[in-house]
TIFISE-399490 format. One line per field, with one value per residue (C-alpha): z, y, x; residue number from 1; residue in one letter. Coordinates in steps of 0.5 Angstrom, whole numbers, plus 500, padded with zeros to 3 digits. Layout:
BEGIN
z	c(Z:...)
y	c(Y:...)
x	c(X:...)
numar	c(NUM:...)
drendo	c(A:...)
This chain:
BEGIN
z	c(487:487:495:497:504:507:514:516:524:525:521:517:509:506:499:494:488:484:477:477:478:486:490:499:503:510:516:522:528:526:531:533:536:530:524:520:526:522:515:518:522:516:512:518:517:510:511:509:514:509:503:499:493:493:486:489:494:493:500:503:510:515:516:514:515:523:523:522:525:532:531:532:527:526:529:522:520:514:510:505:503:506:509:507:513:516:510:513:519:514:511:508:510:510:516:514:522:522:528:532:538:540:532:532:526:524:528:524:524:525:530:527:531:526:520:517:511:507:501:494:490:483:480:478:471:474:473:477:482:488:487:492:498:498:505:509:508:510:516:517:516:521:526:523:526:532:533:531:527:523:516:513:508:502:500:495:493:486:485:481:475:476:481:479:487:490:486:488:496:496:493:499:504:502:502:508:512:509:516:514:511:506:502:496:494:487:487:489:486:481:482:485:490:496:503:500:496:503:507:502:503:511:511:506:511:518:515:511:517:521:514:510:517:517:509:510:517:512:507:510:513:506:506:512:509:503:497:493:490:488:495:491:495:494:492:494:487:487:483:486:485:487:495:492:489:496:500:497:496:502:502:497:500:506:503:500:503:503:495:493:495:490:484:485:485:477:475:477:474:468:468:470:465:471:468:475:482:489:492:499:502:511:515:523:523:518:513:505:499:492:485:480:474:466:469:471:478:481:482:485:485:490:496:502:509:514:520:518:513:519:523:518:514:506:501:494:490:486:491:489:491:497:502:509:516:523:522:523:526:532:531:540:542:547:549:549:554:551:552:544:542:538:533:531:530:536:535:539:534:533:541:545:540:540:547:545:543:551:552:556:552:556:551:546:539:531:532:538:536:530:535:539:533:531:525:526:529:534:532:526:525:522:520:526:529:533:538:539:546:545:552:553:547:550:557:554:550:556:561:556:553:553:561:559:554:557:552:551:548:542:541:543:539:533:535:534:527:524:527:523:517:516:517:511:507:508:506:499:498:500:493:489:490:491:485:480:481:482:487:485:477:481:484:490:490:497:501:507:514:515:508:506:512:511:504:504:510:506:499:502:505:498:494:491:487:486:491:489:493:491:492:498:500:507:503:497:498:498:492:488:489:484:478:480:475:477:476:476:477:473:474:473:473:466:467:460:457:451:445:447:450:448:444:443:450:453:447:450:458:456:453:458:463:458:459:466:467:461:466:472:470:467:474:477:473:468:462:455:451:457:459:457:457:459:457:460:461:468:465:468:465:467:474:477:482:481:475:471:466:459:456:450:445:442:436:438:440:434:429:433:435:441:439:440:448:448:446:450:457:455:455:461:465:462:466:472:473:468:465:460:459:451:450:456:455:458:460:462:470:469:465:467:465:468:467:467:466:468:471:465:459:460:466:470:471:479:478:474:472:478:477:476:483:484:490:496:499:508:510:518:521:528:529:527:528:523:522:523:523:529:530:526:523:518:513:514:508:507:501:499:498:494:485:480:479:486:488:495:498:505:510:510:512:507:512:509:511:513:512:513:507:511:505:509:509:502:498:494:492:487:485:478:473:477:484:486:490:486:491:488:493:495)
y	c(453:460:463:471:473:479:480:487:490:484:478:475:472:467:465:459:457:450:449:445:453:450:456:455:460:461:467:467:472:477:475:482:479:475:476:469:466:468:466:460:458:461:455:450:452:450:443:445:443:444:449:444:445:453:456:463:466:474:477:483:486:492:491:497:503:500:501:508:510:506:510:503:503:502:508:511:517:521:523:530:536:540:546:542:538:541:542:535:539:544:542:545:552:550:549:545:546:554:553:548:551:545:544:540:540:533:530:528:521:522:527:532:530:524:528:529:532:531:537:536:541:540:545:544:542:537:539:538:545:542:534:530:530:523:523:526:520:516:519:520:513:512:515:511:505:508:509:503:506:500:504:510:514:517:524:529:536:535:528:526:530:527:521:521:523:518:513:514:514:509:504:507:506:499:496:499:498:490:490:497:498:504:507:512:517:517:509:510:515:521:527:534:537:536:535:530:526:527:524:518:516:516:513:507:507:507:501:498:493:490:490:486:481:480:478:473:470:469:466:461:459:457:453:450:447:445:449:451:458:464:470:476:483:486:494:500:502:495:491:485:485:481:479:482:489:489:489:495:498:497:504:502:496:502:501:494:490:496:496:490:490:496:491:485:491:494:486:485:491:490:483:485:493:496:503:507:503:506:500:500:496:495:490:490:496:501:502:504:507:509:511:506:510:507:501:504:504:511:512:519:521:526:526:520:523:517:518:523:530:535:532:526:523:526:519:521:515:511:508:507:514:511:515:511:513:509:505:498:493:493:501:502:507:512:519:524:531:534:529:528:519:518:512:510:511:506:500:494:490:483:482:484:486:486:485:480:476:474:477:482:488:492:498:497:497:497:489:488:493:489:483:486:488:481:483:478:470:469:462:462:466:466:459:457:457:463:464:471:472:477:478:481:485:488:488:493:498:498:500:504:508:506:508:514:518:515:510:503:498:498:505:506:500:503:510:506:504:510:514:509:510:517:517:512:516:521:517:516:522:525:521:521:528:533:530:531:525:523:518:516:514:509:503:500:493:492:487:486:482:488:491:487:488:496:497:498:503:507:506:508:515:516:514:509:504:498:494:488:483:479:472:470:478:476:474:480:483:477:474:482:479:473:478:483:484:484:492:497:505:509:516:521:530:533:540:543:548:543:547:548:540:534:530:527:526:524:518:515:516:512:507:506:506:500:496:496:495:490:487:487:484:477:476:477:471:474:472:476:476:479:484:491:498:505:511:518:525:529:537:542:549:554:557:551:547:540:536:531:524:525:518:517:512:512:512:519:521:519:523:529:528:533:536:530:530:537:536:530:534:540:534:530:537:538:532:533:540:542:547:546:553:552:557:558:554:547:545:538:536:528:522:516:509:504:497:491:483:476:470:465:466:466:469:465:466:466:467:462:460:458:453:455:455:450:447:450:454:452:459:461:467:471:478:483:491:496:503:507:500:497:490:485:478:477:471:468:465:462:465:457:454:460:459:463:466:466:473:475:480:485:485:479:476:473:469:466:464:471:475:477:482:485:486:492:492:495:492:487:481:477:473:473:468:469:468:475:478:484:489:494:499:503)
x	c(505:506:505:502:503:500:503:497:497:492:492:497:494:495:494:498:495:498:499:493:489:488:487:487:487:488:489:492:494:499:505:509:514:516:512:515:512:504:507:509:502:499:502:500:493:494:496:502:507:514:515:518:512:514:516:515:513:511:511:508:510:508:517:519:513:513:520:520:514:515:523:527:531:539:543:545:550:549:555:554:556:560:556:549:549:543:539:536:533:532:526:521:518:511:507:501:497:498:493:496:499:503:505:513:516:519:525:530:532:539:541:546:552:552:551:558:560:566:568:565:561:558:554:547:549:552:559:565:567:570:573:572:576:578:582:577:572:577:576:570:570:575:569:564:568:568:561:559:554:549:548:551:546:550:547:551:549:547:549:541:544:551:553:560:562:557:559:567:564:560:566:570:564:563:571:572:565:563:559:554:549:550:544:547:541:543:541:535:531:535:530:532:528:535:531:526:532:536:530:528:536:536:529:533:538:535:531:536:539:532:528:534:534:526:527:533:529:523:528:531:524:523:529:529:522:525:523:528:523:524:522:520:517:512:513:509:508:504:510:515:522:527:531:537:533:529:536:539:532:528:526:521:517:513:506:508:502:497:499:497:489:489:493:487:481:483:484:477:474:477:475:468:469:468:472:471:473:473:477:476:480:479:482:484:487:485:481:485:481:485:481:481:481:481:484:490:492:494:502:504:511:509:513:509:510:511:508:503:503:505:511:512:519:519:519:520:519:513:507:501:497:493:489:489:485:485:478:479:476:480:480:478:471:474:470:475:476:470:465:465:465:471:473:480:486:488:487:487:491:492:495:491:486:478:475:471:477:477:484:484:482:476:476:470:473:468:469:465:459:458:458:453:449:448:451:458:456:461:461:463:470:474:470:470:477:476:470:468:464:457:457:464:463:456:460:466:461:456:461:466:460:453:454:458:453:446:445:442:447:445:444:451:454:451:454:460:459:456:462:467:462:463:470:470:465:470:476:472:471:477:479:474:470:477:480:474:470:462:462:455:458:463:463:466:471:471:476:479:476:472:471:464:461:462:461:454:454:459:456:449:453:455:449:454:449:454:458:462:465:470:471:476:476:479:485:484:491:495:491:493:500:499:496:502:508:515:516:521:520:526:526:531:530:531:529:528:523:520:522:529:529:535:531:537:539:532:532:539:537:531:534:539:533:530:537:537:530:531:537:534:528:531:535:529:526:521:520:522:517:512:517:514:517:512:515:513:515:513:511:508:506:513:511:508:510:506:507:503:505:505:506:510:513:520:518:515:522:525:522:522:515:514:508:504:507:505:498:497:500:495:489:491:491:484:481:485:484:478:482:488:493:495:498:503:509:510:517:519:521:523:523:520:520:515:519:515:515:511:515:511:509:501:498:495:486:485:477:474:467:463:458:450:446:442:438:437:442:440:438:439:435:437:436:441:441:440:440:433:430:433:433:431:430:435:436:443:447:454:457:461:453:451:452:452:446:442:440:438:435:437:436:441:448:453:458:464:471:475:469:462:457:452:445:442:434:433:439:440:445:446:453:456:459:465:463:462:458:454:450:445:445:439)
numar	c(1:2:3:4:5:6:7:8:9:10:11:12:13:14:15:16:17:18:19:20:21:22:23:24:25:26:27:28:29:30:31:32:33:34:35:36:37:38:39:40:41:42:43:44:45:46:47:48:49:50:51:52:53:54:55:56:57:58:59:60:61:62:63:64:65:66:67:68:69:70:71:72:73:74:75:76:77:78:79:80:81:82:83:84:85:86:87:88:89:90:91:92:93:94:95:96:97:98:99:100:101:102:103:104:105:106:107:108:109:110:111:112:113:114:115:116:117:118:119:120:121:122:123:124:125:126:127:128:129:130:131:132:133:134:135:136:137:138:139:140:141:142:143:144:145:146:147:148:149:150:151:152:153:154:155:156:157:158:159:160:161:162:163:164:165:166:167:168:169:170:171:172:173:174:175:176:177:178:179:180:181:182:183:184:185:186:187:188:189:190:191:192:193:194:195:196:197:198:199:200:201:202:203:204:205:206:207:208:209:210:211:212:213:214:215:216:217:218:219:220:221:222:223:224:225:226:227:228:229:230:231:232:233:234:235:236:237:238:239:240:241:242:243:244:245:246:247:248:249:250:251:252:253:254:255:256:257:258:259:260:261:262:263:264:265:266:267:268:269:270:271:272:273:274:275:276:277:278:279:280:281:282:283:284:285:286:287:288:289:290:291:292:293:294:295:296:297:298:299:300:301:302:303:304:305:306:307:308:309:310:311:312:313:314:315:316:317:318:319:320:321:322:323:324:325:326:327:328:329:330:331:332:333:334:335:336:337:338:339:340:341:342:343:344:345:346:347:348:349:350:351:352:353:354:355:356:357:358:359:360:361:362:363:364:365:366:367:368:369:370:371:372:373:374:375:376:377:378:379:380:381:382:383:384:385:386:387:388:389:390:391:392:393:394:395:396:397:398:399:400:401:402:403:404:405:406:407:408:409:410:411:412:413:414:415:416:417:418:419:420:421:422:423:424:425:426:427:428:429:430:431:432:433:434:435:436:437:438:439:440:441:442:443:444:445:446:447:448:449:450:451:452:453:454:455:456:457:458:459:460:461:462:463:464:465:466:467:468:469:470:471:472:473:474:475:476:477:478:479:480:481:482:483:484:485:486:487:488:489:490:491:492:493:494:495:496:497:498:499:500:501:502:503:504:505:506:507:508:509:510:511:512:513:514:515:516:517:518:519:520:521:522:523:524:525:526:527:528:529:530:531:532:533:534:535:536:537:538:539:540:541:542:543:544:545:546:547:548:549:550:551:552:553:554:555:556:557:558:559:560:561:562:563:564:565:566:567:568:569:570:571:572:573:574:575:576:577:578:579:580:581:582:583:584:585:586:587:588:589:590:591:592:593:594:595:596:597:598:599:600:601:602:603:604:605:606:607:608:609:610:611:612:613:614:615:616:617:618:619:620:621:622:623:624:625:626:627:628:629:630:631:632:633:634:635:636:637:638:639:640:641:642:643:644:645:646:647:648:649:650:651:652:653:654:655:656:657:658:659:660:661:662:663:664:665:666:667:668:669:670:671:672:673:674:675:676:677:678:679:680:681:682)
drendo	c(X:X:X:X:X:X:X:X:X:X:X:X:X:X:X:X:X:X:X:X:X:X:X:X:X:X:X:X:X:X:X:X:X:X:X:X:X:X:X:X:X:X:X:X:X:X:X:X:X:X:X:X:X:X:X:X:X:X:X:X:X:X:X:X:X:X:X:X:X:X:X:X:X:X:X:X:X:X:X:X:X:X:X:X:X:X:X:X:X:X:X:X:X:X:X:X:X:X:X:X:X:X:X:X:X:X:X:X:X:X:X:X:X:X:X:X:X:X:X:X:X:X:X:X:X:X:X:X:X:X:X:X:X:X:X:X:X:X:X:X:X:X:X:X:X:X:X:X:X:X:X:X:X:X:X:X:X:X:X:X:X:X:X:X:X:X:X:X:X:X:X:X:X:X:X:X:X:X:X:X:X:X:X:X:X:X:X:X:X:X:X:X:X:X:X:X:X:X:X:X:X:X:X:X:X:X:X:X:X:X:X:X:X:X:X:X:X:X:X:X:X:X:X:X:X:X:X:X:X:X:X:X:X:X:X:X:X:X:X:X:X:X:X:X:X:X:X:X:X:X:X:X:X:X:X:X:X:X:X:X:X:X:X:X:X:X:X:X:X:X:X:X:X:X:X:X:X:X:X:X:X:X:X:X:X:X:X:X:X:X:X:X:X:X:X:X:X:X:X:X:X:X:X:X:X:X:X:X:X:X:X:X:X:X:X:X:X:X:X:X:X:X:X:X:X:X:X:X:X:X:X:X:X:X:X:X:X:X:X:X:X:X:X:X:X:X:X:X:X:X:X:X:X:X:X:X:X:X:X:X:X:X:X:X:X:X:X:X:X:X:X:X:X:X:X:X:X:X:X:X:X:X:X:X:X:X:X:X:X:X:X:X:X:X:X:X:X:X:X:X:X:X:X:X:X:X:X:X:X:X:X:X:X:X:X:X:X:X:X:X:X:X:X:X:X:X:X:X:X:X:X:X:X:X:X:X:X:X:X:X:X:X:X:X:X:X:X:X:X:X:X:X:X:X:X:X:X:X:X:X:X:X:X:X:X:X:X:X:X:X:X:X:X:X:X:X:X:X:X:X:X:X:X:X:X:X:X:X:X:X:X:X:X:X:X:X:X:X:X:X:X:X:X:X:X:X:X:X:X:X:X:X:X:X:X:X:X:X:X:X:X:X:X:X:X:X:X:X:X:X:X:X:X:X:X:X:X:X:X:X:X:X:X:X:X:X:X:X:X:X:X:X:X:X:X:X:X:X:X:X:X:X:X:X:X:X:X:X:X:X:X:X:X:X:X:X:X:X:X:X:X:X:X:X:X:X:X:X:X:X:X:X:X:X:X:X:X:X:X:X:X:X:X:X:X:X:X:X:X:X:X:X:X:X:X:X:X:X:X:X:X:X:X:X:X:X:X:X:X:X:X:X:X:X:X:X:X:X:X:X:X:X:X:X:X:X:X:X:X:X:X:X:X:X:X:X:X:X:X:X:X:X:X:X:X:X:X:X:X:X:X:X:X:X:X:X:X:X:X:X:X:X)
């Protein structure tokens, strides 16, 4: 059977499918301390006491973001050019909070006493101005030893354009030091802009150690239960790749599990031709929403700052282009020093996590609102293999704010969730209306624990008129891991005006690219009739900053074919920008090559069919709060008993195992052929 484990800040998921098409899901608390500790109660919970059946197991992880976030990396050194040691500290020149007093700029990971440098100079041609003085890094060396440092990051001025001195540096680094990890900018991504690329090799570097020992514990609790499979780890530009790539390049599995969610919606909307999706995607800890465009997925290659945009890391690579807040389900209600309720972005996590879990949180969180509204049933979480107390959750909004703003309960809890809805709203439109887009000419494909329960508040917010819930919603993001390629981003800066480019030299860059993804794809395992090769050129118009894809063929290369590029550039930014500039010149920035490939010859159909609804589904009541209607006698189903065809009417409570739909008064419901839940949203 194939495997996808989403370990979140909350819950761990779990979803297996056997080569019968058999699907089994499971949940479990996240376990900070040991994060396998979840995979494997996860397998528990499946009935699976040993891994023995597993072929492949895709995985995704928080590891290496809360490695970096949390500051608990390896003590790391960064080796450079000399005279460029503190361009890292350097950075950039902007200040994003102009207004804040109290504004600090990002603290380097690696303070400079261990920022060393070593003498070598290319231009930026790439040609060769000082060699590189081999007898000063075996000093250097000689101090990394003392010092003990874990991870040695590799950065040389200019090296995108010829790696010939990181090369012949990172071949002495790693004879003399077997023990250390090293990360060599050119190895991971061959694109200028130098503090960026700096950054992305110190942030490669600082996780390397801890991210590679979490992935070989979880390897070996697959061996040690028998299974002989294949563990693939889950990209932030949505794709698997290999343990092997993964440990060299832990740099890329940052926003791994938030990624996949994103994959899972644009396969559903192309089965359901769906061209525009909000996918909206909230869990325990926050909430994430990214546009789906024409059925692609959103990849930036503009820089992410970890730990926010102000006084983050810079990491330049390919992740899906996510916009994410603190608004989850353990998200924490407090009232700051003026007197105004807030939600988020602290969360109660998996551990304590919300007060109604009964482990000793009293800090009201969006979970416990939505219990003293009726709209969760404390008996049947998680199917009922976790009790929520009513009376603790009612006890912690009452003392924290009901009593604190004059409020009842009730009005305080739904305060609760209308401030969680707004900053959801916000999130969406930060996607959609600020790149263009009418919300109200989308859908939402809403997933994860809490996603189903807010999706129609969000939706009405945003006059959007179509939710769809998918089946197992709870468990969406580790089910995007089983439709997920096997991926490879190649990138390299080729800076050029169109009309004066190397048409020649673009081709045989793209094809060494082709062979190398080609290469790596096959020792991952995929099958060579599915491997695929997407060719595209960054351009912008000269005197930009910001570029745009151009996808391209090679047969467009090779017969000198560059209008057609052009004019398809001038289009794109016309849809992007609502203007296009065609008679300013146009220059290229980059090449790319996305490579892609499937472990089988045929994909294997995770939705399938659901059998026609027939007889009469056993319907509860209890009453529910709902905005500007209060309380209310509302019909309770359980989605497992509900077939094809039947339609509902809110209000109504959808429950099924790991998440709970919420019908606002008004709205209707009806499930597909497919078994998705589709509401029409008034």
């Amino acid at each position: 059977m194939r495997v996808g484990t989403d370990i979140g800040g909350t819950f761990t998921d779990y979803v297996s499918m056997d080569e019968d098409g058999k699907i089994v899901i499971t949940k479990s608390s996240t376990t900070p301390k040991e994060l396998t500790e979840g995979v494997h109660n996860c397998f528990l919970k499946a009935g699976k006491t040993d891994m023995k059946d597993v072929e492949q197991m895709l995985h995704g992880s928080t590891t290496a973001i809360n490695t970096i976030i949390q500051r608990v990396g390896a003590r790391t050194a960064l080796i450079t050019t000399r005279g460029f040691r503190d361009s890292y500290e350097i950075g950039r020149g902007t200040r994003y909070d102009s207004w804040n007093l109290f504004f600090h700029r990002a603290v380097p990971l690696v303070p400079r006493e261990h920022r060393l440098e070593v003498s070598e100079r290319l231009n930026a041609r790439g040609e060769i101005l000082v060699p590189l003085a081999e007898d000063e890094l075996v000093g250097l060396i000689e101090f990394i030893k003392e010092e003990q440092f874990e991870a040695v990051a590799l950065c040389f001025l200019h090296s995108y354009v010829n790696p010939v001195h990181e090369q012949r540096a990172a071949e002495i680094l790693r004879r003399e030091l077997p023990d250390v990890f090293v990360s060599v900018s050119s190895e991971l991504i061959r694109k200028m802009r130098e503090y960026e690329r700096t950054s992305t090799t110190v942030l490669n570097a600082y996780i390397g150690p801890v991210v590679n020992a979490y992935v070989n514990r979880l390897e070996k609790r697959m061996r040690d239960g028998g299974s002989k499979g294949s563990l693939l780890v889950m990209q932030s530009n949505g794709g698997a790749m290999s343990v092997d790539v993964a440990a060299q390049q832990p740099v890329q599995t940052t926003e791994s599990g938030t990624a996949c969610g994103v994959i899972g919606a644009r396969y559903l909307a192309e089965i359901l031709q769906l061209p525009e999706v909000v996918a909206f995607d909230m869990g325990g800890t926050t909430a994430k929403t990214s546009l789906i465009r024409n059925y692609l997925v959103p990849v930036t290659q503009d820089a992410l700052y970890i730990g926010g945009l102000h006084e983050g890391q810079p990491l330049m690579g390919s992740v899906v282009d996510i916009f994410e807040i603190g608004a989850g389900g353990g998200s924490i209600a407090w009232r700051d020093e003026f007197g105004s309720l807030n939600v988020g972005p602290r969360s109660a996590g998996a551990d304590p996590g919300p007060a109604c879990y009964g482990l000793g949180n009293t800090e009201p969180t969006v979970t416990d609102a939505n219990l003293a509204l009726g709209r969760l049933n404390g008996k049947n979480f998680l199917g009922g293999q976790m009790g929520l107390s009513e009376d603790i959750a009612r006890e912690a909004v009452k003392t924290r704010v009901a009593d604190k703003f004059g409020l009842d309960v009730d009005k305080a809890a739904d305060a609760i969730l209308q401030i969680v809805t707004n900053s959801m709203s916000l999130a969406v439109r930060r996607i959609s209306v600020e790149k263009g887009v009418d919300p109200r000419d989308c859908a939402i494909v809403a997933f994860g624990g809490a996603g189903p329960l807010h999706a129609c508040a969000v939706a009405k917010n945003l006059n959007i008129p179509k939710v769809v819930i998918p089946q197992m919603p709870g468990n969406f993001s580790a089910v995007g891991m089983l439709v997920a390629d096997l991926r490879h981003d190649y990138l390299r800066s080729f800076l050029t005006n169109v009309k004066k480019a190397d048409i020649a030299h673009m081709i045989q860059c793209f094809h060494e690219f082709e062979e190398q993804g080609t290469a790596t794809l096959l020792s991952e395992g995929a099958h060579k009739d599915t491997i695929k090769h997407a060719l595209s050129l960054d351009m912008r118009y000269v005197g930009q900053n910001h570029v745009l894809s151009a996808p391209l063929t090679f047969e467009e290369l090779e017969a000198g074919n560059i209008e057609a590029v052009v004019m398809r550039y001038h289009d794109i930014h016309k849809t992007v920008y609502g203007h296009s500039a065609l008679g300013e010149q146009v220059e290229v920035v980059n090449l790319k090559i996305i490579s892609t490939g499937w472990p089988q010859k045929e994909r294997p159909v995770i939705f399938k069919p659901l059998a026609k609804h027939s007889g009469t589904p056993t319907v509860g009541e209890r009453m529910v709060y709902w905005p500007d209607a209060g309380w209310q006698k509302s019909k309770i189903y359980q989605r497992e008993e509900l077939g094809a065809g039947f339609a509902l009417k809110g209000p109504a409570i959808v429950e099924e195992y790991a998440s709970t739909t919420a019908v606002f008064p008004g709205c209707s419901l009806t499930i597909d052929k497919i078994g998705n839940m589709i509401m029409e949203v008034v």
